[in-house]
C-alpha positions in Angstrom: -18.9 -4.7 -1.7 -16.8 -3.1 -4.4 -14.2 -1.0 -2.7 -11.9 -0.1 -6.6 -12.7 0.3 -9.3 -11.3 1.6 -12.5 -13.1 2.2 -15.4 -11.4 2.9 -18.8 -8.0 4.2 -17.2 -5.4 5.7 -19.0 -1.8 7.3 -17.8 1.0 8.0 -19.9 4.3 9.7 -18.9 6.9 11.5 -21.4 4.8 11.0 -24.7 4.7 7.2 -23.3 1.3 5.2 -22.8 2.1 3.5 -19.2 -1.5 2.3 -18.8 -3.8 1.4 -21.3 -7.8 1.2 -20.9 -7.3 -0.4 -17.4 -10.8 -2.0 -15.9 -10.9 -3.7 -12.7 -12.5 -4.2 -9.4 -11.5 -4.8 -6.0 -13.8 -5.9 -3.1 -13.6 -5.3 0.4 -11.1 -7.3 2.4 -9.5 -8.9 -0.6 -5.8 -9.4 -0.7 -5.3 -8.9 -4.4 -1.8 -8.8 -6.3 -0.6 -6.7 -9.3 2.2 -8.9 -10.8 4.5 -8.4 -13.8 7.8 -7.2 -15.4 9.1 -3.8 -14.0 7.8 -0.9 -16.3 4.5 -2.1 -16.7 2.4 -0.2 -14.8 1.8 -1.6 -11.1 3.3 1.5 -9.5 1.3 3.3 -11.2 -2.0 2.2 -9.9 -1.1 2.6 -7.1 -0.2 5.7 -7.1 -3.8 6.8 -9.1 -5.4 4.9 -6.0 -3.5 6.8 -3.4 -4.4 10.2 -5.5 -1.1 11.2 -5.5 -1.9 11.5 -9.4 -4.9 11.6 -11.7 -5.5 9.4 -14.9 -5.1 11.4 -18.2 -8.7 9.3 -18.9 -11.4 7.0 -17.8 -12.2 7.1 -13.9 -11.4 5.7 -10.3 -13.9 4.8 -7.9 -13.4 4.5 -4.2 -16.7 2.9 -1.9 -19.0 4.4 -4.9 -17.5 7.8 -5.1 -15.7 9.2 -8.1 -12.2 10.1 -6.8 -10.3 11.0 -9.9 -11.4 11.5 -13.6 -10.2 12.7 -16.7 -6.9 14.7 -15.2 -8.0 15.5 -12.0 -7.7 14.9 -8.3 -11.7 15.3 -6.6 -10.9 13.6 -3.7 -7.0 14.2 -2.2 -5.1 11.4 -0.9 -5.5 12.5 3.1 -9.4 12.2 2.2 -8.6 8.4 0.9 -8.5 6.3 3.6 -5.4 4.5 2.0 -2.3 3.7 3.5 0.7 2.9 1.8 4.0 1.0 1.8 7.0 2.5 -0.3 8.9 0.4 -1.8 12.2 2.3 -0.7 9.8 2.6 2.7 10.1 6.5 2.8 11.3 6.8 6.1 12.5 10.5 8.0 16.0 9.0 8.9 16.8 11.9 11.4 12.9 11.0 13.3 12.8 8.3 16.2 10.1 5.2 15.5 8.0 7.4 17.4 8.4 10.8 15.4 7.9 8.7 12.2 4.7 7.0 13.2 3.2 9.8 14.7 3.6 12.4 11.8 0.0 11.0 10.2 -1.3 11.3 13.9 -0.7 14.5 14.7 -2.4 15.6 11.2 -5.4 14.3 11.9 -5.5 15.4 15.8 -5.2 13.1 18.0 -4.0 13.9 21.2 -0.6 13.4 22.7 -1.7 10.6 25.0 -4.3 9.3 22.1 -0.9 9.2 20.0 1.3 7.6 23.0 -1.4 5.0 23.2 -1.4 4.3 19.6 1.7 4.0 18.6 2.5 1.7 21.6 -0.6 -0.6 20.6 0.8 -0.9 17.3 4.3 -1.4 18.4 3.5 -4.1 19.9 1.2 -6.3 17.2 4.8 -5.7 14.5 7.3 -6.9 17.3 8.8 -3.8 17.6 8.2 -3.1 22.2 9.7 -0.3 23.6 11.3 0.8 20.2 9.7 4.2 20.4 12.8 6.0 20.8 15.3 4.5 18.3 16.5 5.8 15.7 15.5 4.8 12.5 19.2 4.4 11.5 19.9 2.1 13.9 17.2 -0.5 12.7 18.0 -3.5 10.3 15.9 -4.2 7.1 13.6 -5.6 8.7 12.8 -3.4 11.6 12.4 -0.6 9.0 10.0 -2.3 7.2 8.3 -3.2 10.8 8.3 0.6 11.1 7.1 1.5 7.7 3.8 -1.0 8.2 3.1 0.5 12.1 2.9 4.0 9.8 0.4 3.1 7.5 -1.8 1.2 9.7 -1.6 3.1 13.0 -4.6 5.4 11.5 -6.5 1.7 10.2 -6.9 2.7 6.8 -9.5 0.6 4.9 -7.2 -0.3 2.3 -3.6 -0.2 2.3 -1.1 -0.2 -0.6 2.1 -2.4 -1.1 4.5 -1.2 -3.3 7.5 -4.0 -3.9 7.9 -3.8 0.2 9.9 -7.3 0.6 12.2 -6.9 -2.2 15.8 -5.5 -0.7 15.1 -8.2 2.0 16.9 -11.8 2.0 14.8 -14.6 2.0 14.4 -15.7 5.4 12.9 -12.6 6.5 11.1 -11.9 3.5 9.6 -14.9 4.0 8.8 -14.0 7.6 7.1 -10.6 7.1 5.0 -11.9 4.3 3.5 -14.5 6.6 3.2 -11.4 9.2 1.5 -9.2 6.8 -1.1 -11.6 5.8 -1.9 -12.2 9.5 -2.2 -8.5 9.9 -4.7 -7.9 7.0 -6.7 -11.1 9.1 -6.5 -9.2 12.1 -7.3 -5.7 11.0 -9.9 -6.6 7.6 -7.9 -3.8 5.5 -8.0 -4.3 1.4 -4.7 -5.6 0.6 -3.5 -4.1 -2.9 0.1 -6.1 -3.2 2.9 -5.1 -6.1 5.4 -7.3 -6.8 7.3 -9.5 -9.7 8.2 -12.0 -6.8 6.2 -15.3 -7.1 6.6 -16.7 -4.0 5.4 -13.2 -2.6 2.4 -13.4 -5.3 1.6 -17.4 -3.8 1.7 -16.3 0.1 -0.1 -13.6 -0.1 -2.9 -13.4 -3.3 -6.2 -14.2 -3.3 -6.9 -12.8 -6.3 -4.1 -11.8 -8.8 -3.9 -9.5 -11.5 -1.2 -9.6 -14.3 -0.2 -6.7 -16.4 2.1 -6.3 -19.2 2.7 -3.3 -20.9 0.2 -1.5 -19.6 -2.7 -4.1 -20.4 -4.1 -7.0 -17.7 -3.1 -10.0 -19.9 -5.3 -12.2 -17.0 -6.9 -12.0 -13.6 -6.6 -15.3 -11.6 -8.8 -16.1 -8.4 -7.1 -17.9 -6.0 -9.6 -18.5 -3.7 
């Protein structure tokens, strides 16, 4: 089941073509990997997924449903079903874990206790017991990024979005939160869209990888 797709995308910035009639698609619980040089264009589709902006042309196709086209936003990105992973990780650094995790919660309703229960449950499957009330500043790298993955799955999002999320991390425990993240998309059956220029990131974790250089896919490799 096709859960992407793009179709004829284009997105420039500045006067500057930074995609260039992009086609691809991307089926339910794949882990698939956007890999090349910086500057040429992974961020960016990520960013058209999420719906934070539109192509200038062509279109994007979530589960069947046109999402974006031709300069416009149909469907916004808290209609998505898309999580995402920063690559700075975007976290409120004056919130607790719990005030960070919770923010998506509370937009969508759920009850205090529904949230309590949540972000416990979550807690809990990224290592991170009875952190609910430390501040953010006082995590390490890798507890950050522990907190930045409990956001973005605590709603279960069908497809969640990677955006360089190892790459300030030494290798050790980048090493150790790839393996973690693959067991996660096991365990939860999320789409897994994956940016990095990292190969031993791209090995771990593709099943499928796509390879872009300025602005074009040069290749798409299944991995099996």
């Amino acid at each position: 089941m096709k859960v992407i797709e793009f179709e004829s995308v284009f997105k420039g910035y500045d006067g500057k073509d930074i995609l260039k009639d992009i086609n691809f698609e991307i089926f339910k619980d794949e882990r698939v990997v956007f890999f090349g040089p910086s500057g040429c264009g992974k961020t960016t589709i990520l960013r058209l997924i999420a719906g934070f902006i539109p192509p200038d042309r062509g279109e994007i196709i979530l589960n069947g449903r046109v999402v974006s086209k031709n300069g416009k936003v149909i469907v916004p990105p808290e209609d998505r079903n898309v999580g995402m992973v920063f690559q700075d990780l975007a976290l409120w650094p004056h919130f607790s874990v719990r005030g960070n995790i919770e923010l998506g919660l509370k937009a969508k309703g759920f009850s205090k206790t529904e949230r309590k229960k949540k972000i416990r449950e979550i807690l809990s499957l990224v290592g991170l017991n009875g952190y609910e009330n430390r501040s953010v500043n006082e995590l390490s790298g890798g507890e950050k990024q522990r907190v930045a993955l409990s956001r973005a799955l605590v709603l279960n999002p069908e497809m969640l979005l990677m955006d360089e999320p190892l790459s300030s991390l030494d290798f050790e425990l980048n090493e150790r939160l790839r393996e973690e993240i693959v067991k996660l998309q096991e365990k939860f059956g999320f789409t897994l869209i994956y940016v990095t220029h990292n190969r031993e990131e791209l090995s771990h974790i593709a099943k499928r990888v796509v390879y872009l250089k300025d602005g074009e896919i040069v290749e798409i490799e299944e991995r099996g």
